[in-house]
Legacy VTK file of the C-alpha trace (Angstrom):
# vtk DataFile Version 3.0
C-alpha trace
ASCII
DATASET POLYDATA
POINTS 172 float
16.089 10.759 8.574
17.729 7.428 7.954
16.726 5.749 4.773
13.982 3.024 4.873
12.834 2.927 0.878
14.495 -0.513 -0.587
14.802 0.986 -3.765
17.489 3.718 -2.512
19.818 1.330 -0.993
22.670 -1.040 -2.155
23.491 -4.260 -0.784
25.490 -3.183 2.098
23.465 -0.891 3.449
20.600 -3.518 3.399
22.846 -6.107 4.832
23.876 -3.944 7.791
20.505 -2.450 9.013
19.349 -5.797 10.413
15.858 -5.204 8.629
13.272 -8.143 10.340
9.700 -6.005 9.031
9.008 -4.929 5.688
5.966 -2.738 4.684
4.650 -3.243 0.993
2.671 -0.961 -0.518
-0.212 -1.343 -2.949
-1.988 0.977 -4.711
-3.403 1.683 -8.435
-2.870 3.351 -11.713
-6.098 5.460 -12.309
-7.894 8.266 -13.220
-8.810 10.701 -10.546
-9.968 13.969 -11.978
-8.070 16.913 -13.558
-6.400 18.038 -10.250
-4.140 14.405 -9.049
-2.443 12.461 -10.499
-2.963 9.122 -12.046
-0.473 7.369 -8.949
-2.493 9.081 -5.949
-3.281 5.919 -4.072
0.625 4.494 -4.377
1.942 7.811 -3.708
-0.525 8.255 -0.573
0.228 4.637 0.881
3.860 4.877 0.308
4.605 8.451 1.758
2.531 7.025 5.284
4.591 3.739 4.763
7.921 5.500 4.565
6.603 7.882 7.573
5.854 4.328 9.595
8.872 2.831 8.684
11.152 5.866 9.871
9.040 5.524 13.461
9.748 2.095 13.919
13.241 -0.057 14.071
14.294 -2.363 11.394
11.687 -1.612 9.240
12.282 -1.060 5.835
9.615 0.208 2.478
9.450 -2.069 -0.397
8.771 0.254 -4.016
5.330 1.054 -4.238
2.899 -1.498 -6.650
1.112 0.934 -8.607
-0.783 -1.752 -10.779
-4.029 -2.321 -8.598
-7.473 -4.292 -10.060
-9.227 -1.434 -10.903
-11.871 -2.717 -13.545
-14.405 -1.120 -11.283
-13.223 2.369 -12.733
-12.855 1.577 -16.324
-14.991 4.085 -17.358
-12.572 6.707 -16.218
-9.519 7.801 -18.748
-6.924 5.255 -19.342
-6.973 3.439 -15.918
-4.682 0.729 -16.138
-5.647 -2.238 -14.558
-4.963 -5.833 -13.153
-7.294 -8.779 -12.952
-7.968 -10.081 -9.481
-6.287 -13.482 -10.367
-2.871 -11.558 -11.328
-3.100 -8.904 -8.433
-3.342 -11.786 -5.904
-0.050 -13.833 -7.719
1.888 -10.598 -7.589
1.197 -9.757 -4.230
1.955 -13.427 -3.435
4.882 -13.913 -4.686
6.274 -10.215 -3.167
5.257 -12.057 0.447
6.898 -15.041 -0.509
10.321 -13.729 -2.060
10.006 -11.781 1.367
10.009 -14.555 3.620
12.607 -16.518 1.482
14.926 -13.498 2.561
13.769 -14.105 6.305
11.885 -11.012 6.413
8.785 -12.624 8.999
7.055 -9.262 9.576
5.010 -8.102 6.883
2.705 -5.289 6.869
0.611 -4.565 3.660
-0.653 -1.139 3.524
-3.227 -0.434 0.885
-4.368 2.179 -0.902
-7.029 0.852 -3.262
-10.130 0.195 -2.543
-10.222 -2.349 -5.170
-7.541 -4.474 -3.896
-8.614 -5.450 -0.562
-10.024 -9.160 -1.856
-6.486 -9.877 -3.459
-4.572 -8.523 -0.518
-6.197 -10.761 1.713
-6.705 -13.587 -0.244
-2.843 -13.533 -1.095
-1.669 -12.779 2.606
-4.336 -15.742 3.535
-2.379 -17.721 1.272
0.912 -16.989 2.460
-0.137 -16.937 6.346
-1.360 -20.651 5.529
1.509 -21.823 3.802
4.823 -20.317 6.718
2.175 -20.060 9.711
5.879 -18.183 11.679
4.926 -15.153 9.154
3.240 -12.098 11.197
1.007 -10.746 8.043
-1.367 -7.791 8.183
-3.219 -5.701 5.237
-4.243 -2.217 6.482
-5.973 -0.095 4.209
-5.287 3.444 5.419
-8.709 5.039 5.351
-10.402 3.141 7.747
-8.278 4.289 10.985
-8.275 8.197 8.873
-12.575 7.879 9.128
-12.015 7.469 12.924
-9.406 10.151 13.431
-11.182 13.017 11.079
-13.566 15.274 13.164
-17.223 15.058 12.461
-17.848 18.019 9.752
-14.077 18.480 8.679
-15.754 17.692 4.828
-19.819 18.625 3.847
-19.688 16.280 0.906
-20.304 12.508 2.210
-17.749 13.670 5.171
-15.426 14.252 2.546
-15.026 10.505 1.311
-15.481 9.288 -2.477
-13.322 8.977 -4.786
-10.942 11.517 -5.521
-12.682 13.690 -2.931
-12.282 16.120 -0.359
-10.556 13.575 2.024
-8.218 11.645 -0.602
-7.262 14.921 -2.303
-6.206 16.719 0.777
-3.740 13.845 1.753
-2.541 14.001 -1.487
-1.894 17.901 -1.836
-0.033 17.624 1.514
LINES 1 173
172 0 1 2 3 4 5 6 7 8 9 10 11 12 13 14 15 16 17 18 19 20 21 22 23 24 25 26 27 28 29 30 31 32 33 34 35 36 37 38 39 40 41 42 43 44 45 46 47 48 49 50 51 52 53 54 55 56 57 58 59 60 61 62 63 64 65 66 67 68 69 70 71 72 73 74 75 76 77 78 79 80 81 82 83 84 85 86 87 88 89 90 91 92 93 94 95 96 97 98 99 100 101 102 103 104 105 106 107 108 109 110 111 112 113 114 115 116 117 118 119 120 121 122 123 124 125 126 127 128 129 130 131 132 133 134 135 136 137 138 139 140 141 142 143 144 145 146 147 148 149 150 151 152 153 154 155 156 157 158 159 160 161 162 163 164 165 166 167 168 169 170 171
């Protein structure tokens, strides 16, 4: 498989692929029981981004954001967090240092449920300001809710938090 992940290539490799799309990847720092780890929703949204980005030409994977705004879970074990306000300012200026590079396709994929109001209030932002930007936020569960069988999970059809559905993606 040819290399898509930013982070694992050098100038010249960059330079040469003729990248046009990027897919950035958002997810959160946080506590999801004894049997995943902390970086579940950025690992889970970057392993389908990298899988998205290998299907599709010059498309490329930026590094996964692990810092999401996660203050809803605070009462959880040392879930690090980002306020709204910063979340949307980071995720801004990520679109914007994109375009500056002339990358006009933009897909960010999500996987937090917490920062779907910064996403799109960033993206919004950005779609405003360079209307020749293609911008989408897709957060990955809602196509996964159409695709899963009905009674594939007893529990609340296997959706929650850290549940049947989010740990199986994760252990596989």
């Amino acid at each position: 498989m040819r290399i898509v992940e930013l982070e694992k290539m050098n100038t010249r490799s960059f330079m040469e692929s003729g990248f046009d799309t990027a897919i950035f990847t958002i997810g959160a720092c946080e506590s999801h029981g004894d049997h995943m780890p902390f970086g579940t929703d950025g690992f889970t949204a970057h392993a389908l981004s990298v899988r998205i980005a290998q299907q599709c030409e010059k498309t490329f994977v930026l590094p996964a954001h692990f810092l999401g705004m996660r203050h809803h879970y605070r009462h959880k074990p040392n879930c690090v967090s980002l306020s709204s306000e910063t979340q949307i300012r980071v995720i801004q200026e990520t679109l914007e240092s994109l375009h500056y590079w002339g990358i006009k396709k933009i897909l960010i994929l999500n996987g937090h449920d917490g920062n779907i109001p910064s996403a799109e209030i960033a993206a919004r932002a950005v779609k405003v300001k360079h209307p020749e930007v293609s911008l989408a936020v897709f957060d990955w569960w809602t196509i996964l809710a159409i695709m899963l069988p009905k009674g594939t999970f007893e529990v609340w059809s296997g959706w929650g938090h850290a549940g049947d559905v989010e740990s199986s993606i994760g252990i596989a």
